[in-house]
N, C-alpha and C positions, 0 to 999 in steps of 0.2 A: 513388595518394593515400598519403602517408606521416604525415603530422602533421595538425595541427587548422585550419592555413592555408590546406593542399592543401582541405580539406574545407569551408571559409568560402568558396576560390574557386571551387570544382566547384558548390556552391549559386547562387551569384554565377552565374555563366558559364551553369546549367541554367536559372536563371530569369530569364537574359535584360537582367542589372540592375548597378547598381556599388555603392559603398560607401557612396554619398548615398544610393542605396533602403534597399537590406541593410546596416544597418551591423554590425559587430560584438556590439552592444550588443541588434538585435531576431534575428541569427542564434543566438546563446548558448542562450534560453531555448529556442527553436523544437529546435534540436540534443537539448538536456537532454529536452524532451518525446518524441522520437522514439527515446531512449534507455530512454525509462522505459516507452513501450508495446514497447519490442521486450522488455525482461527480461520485462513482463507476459507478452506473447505467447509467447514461446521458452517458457520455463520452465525454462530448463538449472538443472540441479542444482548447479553450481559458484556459482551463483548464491543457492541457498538460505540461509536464515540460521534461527537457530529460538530463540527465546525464550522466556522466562518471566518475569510478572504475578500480582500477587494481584490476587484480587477482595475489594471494598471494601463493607461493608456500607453502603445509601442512596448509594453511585456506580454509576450506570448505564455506565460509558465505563470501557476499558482504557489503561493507558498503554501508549505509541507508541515502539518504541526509535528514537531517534533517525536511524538507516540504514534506516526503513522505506521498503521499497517496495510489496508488496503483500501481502495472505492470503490465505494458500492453507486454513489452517485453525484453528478454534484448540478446543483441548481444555481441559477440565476436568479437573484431578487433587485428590481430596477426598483428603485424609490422614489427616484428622480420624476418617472411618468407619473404622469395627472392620475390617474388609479393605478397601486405599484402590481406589476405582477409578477410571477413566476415562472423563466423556464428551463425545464430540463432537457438538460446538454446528451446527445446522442455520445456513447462510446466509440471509440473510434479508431484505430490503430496510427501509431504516429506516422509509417510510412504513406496509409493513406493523407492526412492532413499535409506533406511534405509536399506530394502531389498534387493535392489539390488546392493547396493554398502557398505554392513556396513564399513567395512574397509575404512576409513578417510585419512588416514596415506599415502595409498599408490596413487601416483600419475598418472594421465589420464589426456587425454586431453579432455573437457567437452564436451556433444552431446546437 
């Protein structure tokens, strides 16, 4: 396999099918997903990217750099404190945070 054709008809050919089933257009996104669980999965470090957000008083939500694909983590950096420190944020599933926090509105300092 050399280019993205080879890889359109090696799919084609494995599943049995032509370009009336698999067309270009339902193979594209299917490839793109299979891309996006392998960088999830691997986790190579060339792959890494690292950014930086402020946090917003009364916004619950971080913005997203545009080339996001997954977190791995995301840290707190307070500047403001007399010695700044660092902390990082437990992962968490959103329905638990719904539960445990529905209240939006009112403000905390994040765990």
């Amino acid at each position: 396999m050399t280019d993205y054709s080879d890889l359109n008809d090696n799919v084609r050919n494995y599943t049995e099918t032509d370009t009336n089933v698999l067309s270009d257009a339902i193979i594209k996104p299917f490839i793109a997903s299979i891309e996006d669980q392998i960088l999830r999965t691997v986790d190579l470090t060339y792959f890494r990217k690292y950014d930086s957000a402020t946090l917003t008083v009364g916004n619950p939500f971080l913005p997203l750099p545009g080339d996001w694909q997954n977190t791995r983590f995301i840290q707190i950096y307070d500047a403001s404190a007399s010695e700044p420190n660092r902390t990082f944020l437990l992962q968490k599933d959103i329905s638990f945070m719904n539960e445990y926090w529905p209240d939006r509105t009112a403000n905390a300092t994040p765990k």
